[in-house]
C-alpha positions as MATLAB code, in Angstrom:
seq = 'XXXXXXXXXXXXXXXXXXXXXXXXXXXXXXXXXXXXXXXXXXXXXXXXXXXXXXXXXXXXXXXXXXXXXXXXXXXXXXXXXXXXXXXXXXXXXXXXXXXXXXXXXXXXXXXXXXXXXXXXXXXXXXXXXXXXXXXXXXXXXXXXXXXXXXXXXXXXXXXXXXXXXXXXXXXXXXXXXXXXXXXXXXXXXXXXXXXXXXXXXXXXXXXXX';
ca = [
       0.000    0.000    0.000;
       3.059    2.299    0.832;
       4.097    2.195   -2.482;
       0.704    3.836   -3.875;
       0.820    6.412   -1.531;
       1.374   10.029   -3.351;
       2.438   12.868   -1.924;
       0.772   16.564   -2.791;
       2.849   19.733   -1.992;
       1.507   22.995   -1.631;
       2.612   26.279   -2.048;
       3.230   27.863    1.855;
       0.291   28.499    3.688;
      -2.089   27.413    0.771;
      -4.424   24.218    1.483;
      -5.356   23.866   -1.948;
      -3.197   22.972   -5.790;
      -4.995   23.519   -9.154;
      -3.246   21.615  -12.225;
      -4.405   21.610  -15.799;
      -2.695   18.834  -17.397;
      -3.245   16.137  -20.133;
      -3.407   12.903  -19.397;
      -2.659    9.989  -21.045;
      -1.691    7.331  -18.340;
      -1.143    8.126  -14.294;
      -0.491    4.945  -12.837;
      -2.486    3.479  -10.201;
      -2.283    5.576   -6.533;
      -3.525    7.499   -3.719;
      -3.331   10.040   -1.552;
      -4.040   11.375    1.664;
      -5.662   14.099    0.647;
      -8.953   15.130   -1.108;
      -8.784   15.838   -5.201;
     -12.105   17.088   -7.266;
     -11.308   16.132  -11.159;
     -12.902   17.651  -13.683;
     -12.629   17.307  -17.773;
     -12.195   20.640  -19.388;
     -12.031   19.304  -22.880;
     -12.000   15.753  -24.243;
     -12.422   12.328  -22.230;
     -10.498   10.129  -19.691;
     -11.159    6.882  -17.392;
     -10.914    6.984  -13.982;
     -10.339    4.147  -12.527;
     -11.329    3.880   -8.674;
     -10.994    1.039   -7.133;
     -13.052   -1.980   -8.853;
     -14.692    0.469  -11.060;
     -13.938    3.067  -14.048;
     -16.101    5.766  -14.948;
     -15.689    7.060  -18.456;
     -15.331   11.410  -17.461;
     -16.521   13.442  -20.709;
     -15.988   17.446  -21.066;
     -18.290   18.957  -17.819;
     -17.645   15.704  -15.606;
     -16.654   16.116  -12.291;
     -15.592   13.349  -10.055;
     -14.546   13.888   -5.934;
     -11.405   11.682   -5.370;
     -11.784   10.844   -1.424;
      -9.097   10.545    1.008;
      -6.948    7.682    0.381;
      -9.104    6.063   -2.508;
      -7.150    3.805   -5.014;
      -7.648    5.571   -8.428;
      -5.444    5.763  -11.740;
      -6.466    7.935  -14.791;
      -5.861    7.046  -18.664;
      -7.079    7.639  -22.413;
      -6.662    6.112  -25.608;
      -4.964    9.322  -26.853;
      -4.158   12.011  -24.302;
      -6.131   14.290  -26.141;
      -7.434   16.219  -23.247;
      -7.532   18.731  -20.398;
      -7.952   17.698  -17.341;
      -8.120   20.066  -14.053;
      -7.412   18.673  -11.130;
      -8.250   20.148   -7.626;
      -5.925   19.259   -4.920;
      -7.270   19.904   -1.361;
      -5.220   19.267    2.125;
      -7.395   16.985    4.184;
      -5.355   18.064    7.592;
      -6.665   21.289    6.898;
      -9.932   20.573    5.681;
     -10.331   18.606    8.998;
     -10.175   22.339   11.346;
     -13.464   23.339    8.998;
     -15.079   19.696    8.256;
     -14.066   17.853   11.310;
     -15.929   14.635    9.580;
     -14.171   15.226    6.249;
     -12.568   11.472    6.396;
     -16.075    9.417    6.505;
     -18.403   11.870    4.497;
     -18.958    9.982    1.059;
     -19.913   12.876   -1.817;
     -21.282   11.678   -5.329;
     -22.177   13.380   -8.132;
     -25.509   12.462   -9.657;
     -26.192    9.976  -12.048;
     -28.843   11.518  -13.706;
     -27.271   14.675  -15.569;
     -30.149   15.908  -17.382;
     -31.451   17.273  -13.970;
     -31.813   21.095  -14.066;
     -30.722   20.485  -10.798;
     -27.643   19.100  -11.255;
     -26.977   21.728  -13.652;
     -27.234   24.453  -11.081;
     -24.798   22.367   -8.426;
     -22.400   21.917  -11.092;
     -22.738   25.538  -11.850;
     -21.928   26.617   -8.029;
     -18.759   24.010   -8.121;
     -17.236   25.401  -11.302;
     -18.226   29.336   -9.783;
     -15.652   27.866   -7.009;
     -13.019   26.222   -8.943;
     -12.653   28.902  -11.397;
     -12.490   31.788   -8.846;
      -9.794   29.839   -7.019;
      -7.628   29.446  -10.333;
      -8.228   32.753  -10.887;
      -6.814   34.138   -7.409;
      -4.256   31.681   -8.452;
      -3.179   33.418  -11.409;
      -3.752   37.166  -10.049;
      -1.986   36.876   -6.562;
      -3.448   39.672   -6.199;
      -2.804   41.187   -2.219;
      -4.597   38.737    0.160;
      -5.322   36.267   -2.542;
      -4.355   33.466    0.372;
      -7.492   34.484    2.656;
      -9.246   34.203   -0.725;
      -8.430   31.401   -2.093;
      -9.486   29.519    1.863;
     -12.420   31.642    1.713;
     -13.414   30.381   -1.641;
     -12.140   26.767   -0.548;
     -14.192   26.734    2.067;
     -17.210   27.851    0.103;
     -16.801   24.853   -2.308;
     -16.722   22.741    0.106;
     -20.186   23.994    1.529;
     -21.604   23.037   -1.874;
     -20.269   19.696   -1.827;
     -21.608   19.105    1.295;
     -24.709   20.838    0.780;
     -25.920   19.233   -2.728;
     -23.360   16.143   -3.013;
     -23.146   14.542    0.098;
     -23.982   10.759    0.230;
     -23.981    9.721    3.958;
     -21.848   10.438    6.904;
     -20.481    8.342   10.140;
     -20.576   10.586   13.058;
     -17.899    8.594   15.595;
     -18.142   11.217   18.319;
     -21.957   11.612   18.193;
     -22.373    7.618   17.121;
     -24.657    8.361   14.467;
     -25.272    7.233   10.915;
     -26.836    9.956    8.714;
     -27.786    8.941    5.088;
     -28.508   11.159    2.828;
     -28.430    8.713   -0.670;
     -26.694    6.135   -2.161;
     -26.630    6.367   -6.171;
     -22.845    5.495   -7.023;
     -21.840    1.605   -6.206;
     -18.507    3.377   -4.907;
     -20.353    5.066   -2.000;
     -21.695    1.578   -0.623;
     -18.115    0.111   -1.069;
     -16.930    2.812    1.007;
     -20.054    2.660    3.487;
     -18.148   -0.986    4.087;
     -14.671    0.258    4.992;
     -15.566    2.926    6.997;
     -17.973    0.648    8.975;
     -14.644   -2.056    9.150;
     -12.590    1.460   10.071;
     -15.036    1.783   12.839;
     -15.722   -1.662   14.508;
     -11.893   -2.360   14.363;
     -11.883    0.658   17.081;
     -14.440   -0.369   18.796;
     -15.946    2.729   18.900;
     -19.782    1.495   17.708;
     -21.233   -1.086   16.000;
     -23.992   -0.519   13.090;
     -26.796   -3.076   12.053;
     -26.641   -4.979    8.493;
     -29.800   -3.174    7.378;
     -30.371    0.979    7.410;
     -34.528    0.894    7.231;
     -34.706    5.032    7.833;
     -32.849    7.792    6.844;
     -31.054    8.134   10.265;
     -29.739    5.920   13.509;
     -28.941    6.600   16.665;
     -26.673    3.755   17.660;
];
């Protein structure tokens, strides 16, 4: 596992690293930290975990914390941003950050899903913006603006969340076979610390355990 493990270096007191690259084959990885892909122009797989999902032009995809994932395409005829995001520091703001499962929705005809994905690329794009200003206090802005992001993630993309200190299970909704993978490790995560111990089936919406 060691050798998968990626490092992500940031500029000095920034929690966040936009690329725009091309990609034609990044080996399999991961990472502690949080990425948010999204396809500026052309196609690429992702491949995460025991699944690939085939990203066109407007696809976004939220990389969790230490998820297995490698990226590829026939011909490398793309651009690709990627959103880098420090999960140590995202922890201060989202102190659940580690067990919250976001998805993006399936169903991308919604009007809905048009207006979330409108408020994500809003965020992205004013951070690579204040990027390319550095304009005076473009740090506070950039963690302002980080911050805001992540409000719509977990506002209008969050799948479920394990609350350890609270023992609660909050579920939101389940529409990507990657969140109920994950709903299995962080439940392992959990009973290996013996901190609670959740039933096999979720009948409502919410538990108290």
């Amino acid at each position: 596992r060691c050798f998968m493990l990626k490092n992500i270096f940031y500029e000095e007191d920034l929690p966040v690293k936009i690329e725009i690259v091309s990609i034609r084959y990044y080996p399999i990885h991961m990472h502690n930290d949080i990425q948010l892909i999204y396809v500026l122009d052309g196609c690429v797989d992702l491949r995460l975990t025991f699944n690939t999902y085939h990203l066109r032009k407007n696809d976004f995809r939220y990389i969790h914390s230490e998820d297995i994932h490698a990226l590829s395409s026939p011909n490398g005829k793309n651009k690709v941003l990627i959103l880098s995001a420090a999960v140590e520091y995202l922890e201060k703001l989202f102190p659940n950050i580690r067990t919250t499962i976001i998805t993006m929705p399936t169903d991308k005809t919604l009007l809905l899903y048009h207006n979330q994905q409108l408020q994500l690329k809003y965020c992205i794009f004013s951070i690579l913006y204040q990027f390319i200003r550095r304009e005076e206090g473009f740090h506070h802005q950039i963690k302002y603006t980080l911050k805001t992001m992540f409000d719509v993630l977990y506002r209008e993309f969050r799948g479920f969340t394990i609350d350890k200190e609270n023992r609660t299970f909050v579920f939101k909704r389940l529409q990507d076979i990657r969140q109920t993978e994950r709903l299995g490790e962080i439940i392992d995560d959990i009973k290996s610390e013996s901190l609670l111990s959740i039933p096999s089936v979720f009948p409502d919406d919410r538990y108290k355990l």
